[in-house]
N, C-alpha and C positions, 0 to 999 in steps of 0.2 A: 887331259891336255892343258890346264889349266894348270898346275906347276908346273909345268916343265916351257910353257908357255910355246907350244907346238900341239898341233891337231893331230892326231890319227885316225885312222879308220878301223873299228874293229864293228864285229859282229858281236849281239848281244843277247843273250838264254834267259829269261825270265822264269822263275821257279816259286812255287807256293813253298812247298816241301824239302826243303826249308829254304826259306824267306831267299835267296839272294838271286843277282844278277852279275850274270859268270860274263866275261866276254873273252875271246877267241880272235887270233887274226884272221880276217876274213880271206887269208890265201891258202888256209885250211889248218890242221891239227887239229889233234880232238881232245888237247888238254888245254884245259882254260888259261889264258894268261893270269885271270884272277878274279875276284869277285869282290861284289858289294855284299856288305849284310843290311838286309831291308826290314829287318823286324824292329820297329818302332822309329824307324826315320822319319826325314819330312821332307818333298819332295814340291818344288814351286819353279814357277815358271821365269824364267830370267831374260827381261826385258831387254838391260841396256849392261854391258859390259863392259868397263876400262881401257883395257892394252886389247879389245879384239879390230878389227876391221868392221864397220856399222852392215858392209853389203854383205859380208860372211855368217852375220847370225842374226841378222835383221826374226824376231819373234819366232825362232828355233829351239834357242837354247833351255836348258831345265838344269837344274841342280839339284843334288841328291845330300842333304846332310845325316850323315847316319847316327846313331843312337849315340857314339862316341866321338861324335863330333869331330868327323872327317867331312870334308867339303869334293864333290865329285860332281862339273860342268861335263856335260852331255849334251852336244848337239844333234839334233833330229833332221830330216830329209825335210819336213814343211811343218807349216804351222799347223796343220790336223794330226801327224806322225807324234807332234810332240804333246799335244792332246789327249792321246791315246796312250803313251807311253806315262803321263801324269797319272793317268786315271789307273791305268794297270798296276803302276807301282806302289801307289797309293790305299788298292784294294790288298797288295801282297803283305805290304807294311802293317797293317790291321789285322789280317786274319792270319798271314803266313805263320810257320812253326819256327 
């Protein structure tokens, strides 16, 4: 969302085997719109963001830099969701194939 400077909603697949994070429109289909590669990225929680609205991502947001230095803003449902989502990515990033 973050270029295109519009939010969407998609649903999102976490995978060890191999590393990435596929995501899908969440009104179905079973082929991914695309994917992240997580193997060796860095993944940190994003506080305060420029052009967003402060009440729309108030301690949600995360960002995924990948190994080629693409930048991917991810908003999560709460501030525990996006917790959980750091940690998971993070553990995929290190050991994923």
């Amino acid at each position: 969302g973050h270029r295109r400077k519009n939010w969407k909603v998609r649903k999102f697949v976490l995978r060890e085997d191999p590393a990435y994070l596929h995501y899908y429109d969440p009104a179905g289909g079973e082929e991914p719109l695309g994917a992240i590669h997580l193997r060796g990225c860095v993944v940190t929680a994003v506080e305060d963001m420029p052009d967003s609205k402060k009440h729309d991502v108030d301690n949600i947001l995360f960002e995924i830099i990948t190994a080629n230095d693409i930048h991917y803003y991810l908003q999560a449902a709460s501030p525990a969701e996006r917790t959980e989502w750091i940690r998971a990515i993070q553990a995929v990033s290190r050991t994923g194939k």
